[in-house]
BATOR-967865 format. One record per atom (N, C-alpha, C): z, y, x; atom name. Coordinates in pm, 1 decimal, padded with zeros to 6 digits. Atoms other than C-alpha are relative to their C-alpha. Layout:
<zz Z; yy Y; xx X; atom CA> .
...
This chain:
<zz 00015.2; yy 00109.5; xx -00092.6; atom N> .
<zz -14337.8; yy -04730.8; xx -04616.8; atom CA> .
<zz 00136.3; yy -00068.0; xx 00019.5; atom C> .
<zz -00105.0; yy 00110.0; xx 00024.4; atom N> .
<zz -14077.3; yy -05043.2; xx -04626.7; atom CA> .
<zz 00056.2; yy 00044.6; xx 00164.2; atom C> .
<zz -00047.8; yy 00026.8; xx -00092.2; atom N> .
<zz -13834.1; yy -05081.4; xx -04325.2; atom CA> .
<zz -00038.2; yy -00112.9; xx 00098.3; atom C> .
<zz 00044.3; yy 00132.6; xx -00080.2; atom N> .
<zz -13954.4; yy -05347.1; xx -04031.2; atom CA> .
<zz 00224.5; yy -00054.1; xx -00101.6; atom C> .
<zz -00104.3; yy 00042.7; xx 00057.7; atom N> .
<zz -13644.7; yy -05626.1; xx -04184.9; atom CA> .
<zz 00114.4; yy -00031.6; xx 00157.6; atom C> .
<zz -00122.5; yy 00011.8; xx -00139.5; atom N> .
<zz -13492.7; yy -05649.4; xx -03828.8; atom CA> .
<zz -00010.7; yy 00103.9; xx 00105.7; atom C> .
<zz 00002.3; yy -00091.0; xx -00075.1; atom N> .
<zz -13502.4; yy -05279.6; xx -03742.7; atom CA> .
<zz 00155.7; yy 00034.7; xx -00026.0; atom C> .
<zz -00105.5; yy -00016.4; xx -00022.3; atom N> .
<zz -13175.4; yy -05175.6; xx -03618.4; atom CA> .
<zz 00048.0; yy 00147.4; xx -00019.9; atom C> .
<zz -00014.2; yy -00115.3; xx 00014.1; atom N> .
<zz -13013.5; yy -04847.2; xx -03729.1; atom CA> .
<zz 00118.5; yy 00032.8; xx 00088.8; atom C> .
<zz -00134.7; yy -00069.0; xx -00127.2; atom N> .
<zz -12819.0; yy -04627.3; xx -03454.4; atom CA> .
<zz 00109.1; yy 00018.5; xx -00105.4; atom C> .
<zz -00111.6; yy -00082.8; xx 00094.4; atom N> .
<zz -12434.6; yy -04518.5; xx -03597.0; atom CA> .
<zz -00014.1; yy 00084.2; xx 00084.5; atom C> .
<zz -00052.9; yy -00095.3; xx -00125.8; atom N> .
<zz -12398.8; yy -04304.7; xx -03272.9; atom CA> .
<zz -00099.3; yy 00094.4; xx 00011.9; atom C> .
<zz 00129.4; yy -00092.5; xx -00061.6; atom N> .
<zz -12604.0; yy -04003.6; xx -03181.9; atom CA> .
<zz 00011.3; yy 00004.2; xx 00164.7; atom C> .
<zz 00021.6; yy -00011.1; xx -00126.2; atom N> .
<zz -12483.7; yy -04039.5; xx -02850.5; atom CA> .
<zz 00141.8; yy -00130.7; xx 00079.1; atom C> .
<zz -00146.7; yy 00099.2; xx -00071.8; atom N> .
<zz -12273.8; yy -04240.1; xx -02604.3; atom CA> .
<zz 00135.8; yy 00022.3; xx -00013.9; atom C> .
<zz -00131.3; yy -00075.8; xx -00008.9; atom N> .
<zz -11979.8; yy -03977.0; xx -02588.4; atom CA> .
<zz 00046.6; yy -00075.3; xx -00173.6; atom C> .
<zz 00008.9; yy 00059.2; xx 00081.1; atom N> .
<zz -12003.6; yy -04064.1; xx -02979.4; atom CA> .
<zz 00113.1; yy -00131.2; xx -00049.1; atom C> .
<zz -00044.7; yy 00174.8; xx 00001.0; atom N> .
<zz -11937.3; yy -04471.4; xx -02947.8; atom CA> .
<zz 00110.2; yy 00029.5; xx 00040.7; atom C> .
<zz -00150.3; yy 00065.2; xx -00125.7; atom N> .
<zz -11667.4; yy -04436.0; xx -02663.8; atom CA> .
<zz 00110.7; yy 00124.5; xx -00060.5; atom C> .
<zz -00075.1; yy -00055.9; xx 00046.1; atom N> .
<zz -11522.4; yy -04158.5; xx -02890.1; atom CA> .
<zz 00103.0; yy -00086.3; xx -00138.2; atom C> .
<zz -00061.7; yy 00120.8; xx 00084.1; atom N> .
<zz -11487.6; yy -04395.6; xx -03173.5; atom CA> .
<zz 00090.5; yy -00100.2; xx 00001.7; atom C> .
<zz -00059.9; yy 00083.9; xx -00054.6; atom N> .
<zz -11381.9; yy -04640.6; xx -02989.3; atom CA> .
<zz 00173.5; yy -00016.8; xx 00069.4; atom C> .
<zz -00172.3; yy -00075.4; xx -00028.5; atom N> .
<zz -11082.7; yy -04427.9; xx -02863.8; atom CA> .
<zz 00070.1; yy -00008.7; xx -00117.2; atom C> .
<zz -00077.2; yy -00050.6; xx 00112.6; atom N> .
<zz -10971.3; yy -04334.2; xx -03163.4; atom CA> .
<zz 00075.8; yy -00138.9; xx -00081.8; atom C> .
<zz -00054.1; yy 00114.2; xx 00062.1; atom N> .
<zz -10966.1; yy -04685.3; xx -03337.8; atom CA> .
<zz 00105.8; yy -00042.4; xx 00094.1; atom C> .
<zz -00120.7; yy 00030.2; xx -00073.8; atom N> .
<zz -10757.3; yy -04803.6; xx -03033.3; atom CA> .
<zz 00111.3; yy 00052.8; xx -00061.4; atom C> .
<zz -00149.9; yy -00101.5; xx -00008.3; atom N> .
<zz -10512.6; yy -04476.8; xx -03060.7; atom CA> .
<zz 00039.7; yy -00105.8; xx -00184.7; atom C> .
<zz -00040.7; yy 00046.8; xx 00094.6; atom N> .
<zz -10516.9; yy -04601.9; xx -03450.1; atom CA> .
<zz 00101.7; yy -00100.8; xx -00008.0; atom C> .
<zz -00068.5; yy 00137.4; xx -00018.2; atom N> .
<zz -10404.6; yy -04934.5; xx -03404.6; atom CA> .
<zz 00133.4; yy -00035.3; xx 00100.6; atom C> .
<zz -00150.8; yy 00009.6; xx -00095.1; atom N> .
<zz -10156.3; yy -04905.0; xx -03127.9; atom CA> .
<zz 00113.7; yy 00104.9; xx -00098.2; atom C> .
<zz -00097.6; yy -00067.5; xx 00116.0; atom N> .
<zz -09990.4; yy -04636.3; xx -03395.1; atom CA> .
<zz 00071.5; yy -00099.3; xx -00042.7; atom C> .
<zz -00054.3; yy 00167.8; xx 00098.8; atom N> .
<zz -09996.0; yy -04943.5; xx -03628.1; atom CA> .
<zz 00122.7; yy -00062.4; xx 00050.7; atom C> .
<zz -00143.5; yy 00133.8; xx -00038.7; atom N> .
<zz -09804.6; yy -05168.2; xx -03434.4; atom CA> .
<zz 00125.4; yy 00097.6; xx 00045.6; atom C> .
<zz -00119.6; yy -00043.0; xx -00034.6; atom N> .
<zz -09571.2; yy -04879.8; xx -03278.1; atom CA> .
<zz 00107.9; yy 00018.9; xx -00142.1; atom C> .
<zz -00035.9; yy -00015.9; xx 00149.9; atom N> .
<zz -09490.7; yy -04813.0; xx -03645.3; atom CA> .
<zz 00062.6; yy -00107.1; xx -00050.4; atom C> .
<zz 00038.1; yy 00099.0; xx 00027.5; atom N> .
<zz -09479.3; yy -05146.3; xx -03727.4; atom CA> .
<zz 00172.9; yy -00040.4; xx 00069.4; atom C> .
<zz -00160.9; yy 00047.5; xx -00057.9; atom N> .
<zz -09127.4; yy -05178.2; xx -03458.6; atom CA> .
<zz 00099.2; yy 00028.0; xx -00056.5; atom C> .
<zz -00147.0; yy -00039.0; xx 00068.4; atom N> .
<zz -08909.6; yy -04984.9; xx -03667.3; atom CA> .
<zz 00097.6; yy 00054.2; xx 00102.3; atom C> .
<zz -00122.9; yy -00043.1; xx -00076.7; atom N> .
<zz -08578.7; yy -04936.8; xx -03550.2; atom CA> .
<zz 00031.0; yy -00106.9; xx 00082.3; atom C> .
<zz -00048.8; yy 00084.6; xx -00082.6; atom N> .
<zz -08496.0; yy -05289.5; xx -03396.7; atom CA> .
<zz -00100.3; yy -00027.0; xx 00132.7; atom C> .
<zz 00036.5; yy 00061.2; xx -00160.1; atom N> .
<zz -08761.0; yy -05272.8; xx -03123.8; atom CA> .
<zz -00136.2; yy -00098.3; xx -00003.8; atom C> .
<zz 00097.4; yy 00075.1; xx -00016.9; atom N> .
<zz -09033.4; yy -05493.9; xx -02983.5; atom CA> .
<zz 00033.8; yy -00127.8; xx -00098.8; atom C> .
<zz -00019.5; yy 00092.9; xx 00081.3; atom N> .
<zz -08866.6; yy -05773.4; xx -03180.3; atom CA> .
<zz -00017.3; yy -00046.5; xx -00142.6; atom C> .
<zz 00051.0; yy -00033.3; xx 00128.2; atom N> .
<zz -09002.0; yy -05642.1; xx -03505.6; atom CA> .
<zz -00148.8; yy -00079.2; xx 00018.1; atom C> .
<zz 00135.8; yy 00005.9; xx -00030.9; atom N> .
<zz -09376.4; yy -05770.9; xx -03384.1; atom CA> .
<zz 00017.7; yy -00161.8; xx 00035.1; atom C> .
<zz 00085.3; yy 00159.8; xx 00042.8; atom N> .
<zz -09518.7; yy -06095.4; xx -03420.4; atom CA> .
<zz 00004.0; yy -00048.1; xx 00168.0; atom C> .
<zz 00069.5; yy -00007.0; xx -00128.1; atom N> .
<zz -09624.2; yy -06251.5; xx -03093.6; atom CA> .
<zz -00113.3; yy 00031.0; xx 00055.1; atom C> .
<zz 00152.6; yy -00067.0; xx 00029.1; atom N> .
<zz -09978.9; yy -06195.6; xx -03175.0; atom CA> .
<zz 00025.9; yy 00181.8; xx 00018.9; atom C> .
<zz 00037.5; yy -00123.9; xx 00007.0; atom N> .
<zz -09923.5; yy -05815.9; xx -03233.5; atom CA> .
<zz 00071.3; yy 00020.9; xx 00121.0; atom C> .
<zz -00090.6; yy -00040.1; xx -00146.0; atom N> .
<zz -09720.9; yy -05818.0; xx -02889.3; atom CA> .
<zz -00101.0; yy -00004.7; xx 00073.5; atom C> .
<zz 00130.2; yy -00010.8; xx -00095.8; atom N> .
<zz -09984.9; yy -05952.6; xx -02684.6; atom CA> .
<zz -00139.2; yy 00115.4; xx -00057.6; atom C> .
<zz 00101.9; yy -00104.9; xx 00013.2; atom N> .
<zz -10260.9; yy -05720.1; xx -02863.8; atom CA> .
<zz 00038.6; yy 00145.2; xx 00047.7; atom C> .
<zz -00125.0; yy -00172.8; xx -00027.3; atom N> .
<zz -09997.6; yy -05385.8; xx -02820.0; atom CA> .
<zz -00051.5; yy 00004.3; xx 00099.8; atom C> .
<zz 00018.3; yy -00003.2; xx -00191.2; atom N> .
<zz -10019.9; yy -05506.4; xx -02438.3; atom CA> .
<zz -00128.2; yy 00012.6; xx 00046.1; atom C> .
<zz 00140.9; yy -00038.2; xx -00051.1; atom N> .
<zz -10401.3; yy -05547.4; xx -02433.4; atom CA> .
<zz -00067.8; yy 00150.4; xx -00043.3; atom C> .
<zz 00001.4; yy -00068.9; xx 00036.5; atom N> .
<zz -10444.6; yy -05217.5; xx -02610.1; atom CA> .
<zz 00024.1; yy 00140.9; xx 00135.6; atom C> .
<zz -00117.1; yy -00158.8; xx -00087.0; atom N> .
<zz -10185.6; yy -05009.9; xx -02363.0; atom CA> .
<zz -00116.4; yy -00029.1; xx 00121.2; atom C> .
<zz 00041.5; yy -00005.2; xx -00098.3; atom N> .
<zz -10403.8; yy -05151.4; xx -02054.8; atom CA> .
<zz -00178.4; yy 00096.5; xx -00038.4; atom C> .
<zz 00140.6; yy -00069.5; xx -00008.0; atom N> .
<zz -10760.8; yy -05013.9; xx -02189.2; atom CA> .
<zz 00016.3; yy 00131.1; xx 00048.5; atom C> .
């Protein structure tokens, strides 16, 4: 039996799951950019990756 074409498949088995994921990519990405400063500092980072760093640190 075919799939309905606009049935939606879960990734998550559970909530903990999503908001685990969701952690993690953050922690990922704020790595990134800390990585990303080097030795000279915030001044290594774009302005873009400054303001994202900052929206990142507040979640």
């Amino acid at each position: 039996m075919k799939k309905p074409f606009l049935a939606k498949e879960e990734k998550y088995q559970s909530i903990d799951d999503r908001y685990n994921e969701e952690r993690r990519n953050r922690e990922l990405e704020i790595d990134s950019l800390l990585s990303k400063m080097g030795k000279n500092g915030i001044q290594d980072l774009s302005e873009k990756d400054r303001k994202r760093l900052e929206e990142l640190s507040k979640k």
